[in-house]
C-alpha positions in Angstrom: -90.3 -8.4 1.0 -87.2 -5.7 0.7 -84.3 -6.7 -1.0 -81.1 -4.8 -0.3 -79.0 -3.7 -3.1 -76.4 -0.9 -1.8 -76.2 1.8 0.4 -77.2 5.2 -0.8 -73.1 6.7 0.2 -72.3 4.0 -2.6 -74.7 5.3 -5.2 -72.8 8.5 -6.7 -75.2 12.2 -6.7 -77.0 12.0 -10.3 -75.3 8.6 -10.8 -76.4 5.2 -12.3 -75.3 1.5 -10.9 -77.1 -1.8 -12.5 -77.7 -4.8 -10.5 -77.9 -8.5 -11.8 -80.8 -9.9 -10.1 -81.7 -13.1 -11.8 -80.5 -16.7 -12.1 -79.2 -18.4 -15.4 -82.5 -19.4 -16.3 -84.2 -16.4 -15.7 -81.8 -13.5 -16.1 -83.1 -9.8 -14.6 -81.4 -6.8 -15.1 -82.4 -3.4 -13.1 -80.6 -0.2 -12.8 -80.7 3.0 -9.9 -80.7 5.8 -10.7 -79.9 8.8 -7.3 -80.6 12.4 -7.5 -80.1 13.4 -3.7 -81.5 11.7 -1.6 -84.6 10.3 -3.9 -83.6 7.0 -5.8 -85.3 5.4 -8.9 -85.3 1.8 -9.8 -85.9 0.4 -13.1 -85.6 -2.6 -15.7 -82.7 -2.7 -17.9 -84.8 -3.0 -20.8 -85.2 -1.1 -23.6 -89.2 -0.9 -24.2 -88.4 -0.9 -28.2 -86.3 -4.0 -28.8 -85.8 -5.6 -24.9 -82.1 -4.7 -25.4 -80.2 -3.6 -21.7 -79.9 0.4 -22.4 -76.1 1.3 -21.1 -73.1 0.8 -23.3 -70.7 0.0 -20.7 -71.4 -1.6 -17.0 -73.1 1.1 -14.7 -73.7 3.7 -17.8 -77.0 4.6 -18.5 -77.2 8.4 -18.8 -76.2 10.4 -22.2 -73.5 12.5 -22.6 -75.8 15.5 -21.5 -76.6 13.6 -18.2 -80.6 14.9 -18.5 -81.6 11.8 -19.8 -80.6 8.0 -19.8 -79.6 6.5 -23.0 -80.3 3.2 -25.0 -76.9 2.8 -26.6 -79.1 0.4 -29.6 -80.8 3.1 -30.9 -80.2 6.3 -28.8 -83.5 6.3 -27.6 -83.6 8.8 -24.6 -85.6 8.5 -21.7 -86.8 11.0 -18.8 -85.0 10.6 -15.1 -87.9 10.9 -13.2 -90.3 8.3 -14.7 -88.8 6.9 -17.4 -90.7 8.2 -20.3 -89.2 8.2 -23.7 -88.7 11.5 -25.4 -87.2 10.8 -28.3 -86.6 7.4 -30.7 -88.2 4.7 -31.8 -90.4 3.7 -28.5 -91.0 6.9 -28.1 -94.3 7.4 -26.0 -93.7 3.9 -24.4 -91.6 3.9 -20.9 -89.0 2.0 -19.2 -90.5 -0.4 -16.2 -89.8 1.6 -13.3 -90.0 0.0 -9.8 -90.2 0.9 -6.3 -87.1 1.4 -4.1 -86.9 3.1 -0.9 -84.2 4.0 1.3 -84.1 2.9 4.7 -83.2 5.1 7.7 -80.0 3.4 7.8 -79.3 4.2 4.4 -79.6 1.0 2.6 -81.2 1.3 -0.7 -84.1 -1.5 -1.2 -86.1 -3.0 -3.7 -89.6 -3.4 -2.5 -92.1 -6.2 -3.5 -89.6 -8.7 -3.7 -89.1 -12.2 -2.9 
């Protein structure tokens, strides 16, 4: 299964949006992350404590904008893959999953029911 989640014209060049996914009962929290035309996908969860990373809704990435930021502990993590670099989980990586963009330009989330 593919489940839509936004066109790429509505995901801002080296920007972040996160996405609600779950029910009350079982609450999931993801994030996208675009650099051109490539998008990455991941869990909104801090490897170190399970804590979402952004400080305010859609704001993942550090001031620098090279890295996204857990605004717990300022634990900073790779664009690309997710790795962290520096803080407390550092070594560990944030659950990335797969998205790809369809030739109409709606971004999905694959292996989904």
């Amino acid at each position: 299964m593919k489940l839509p989640l936004c066109r790429l014209k509505d995901l801002p060049d080296r920007g972040t949006r996160g996405f609600d996914l779950g029910a009350d009962a079982d609450p999931r929290e993801i994030f996208l992350y675009r650099e051109g035309a490539c998008v990455f996908a991941y869990e909104n969860s801090c490897p170190h404590l399970g804590s979402p990373l952004e400080f305010m809704p859609d704001r993942f990435l550090a001031p620098d904008g090279q890295h996204f930021l857990c605004s717990t502990h300022g634990a900073l993590f790779r664009l690309d893959d997710g790795h962290c670099v520096s803080g407390p989980c550092q070594g560990q990586a944030l659950a990335q999953l797969a998205v790809e963009v369809a030739a109409d330009g709606r971004v999905l989330l694959v292996g989904e029911d």
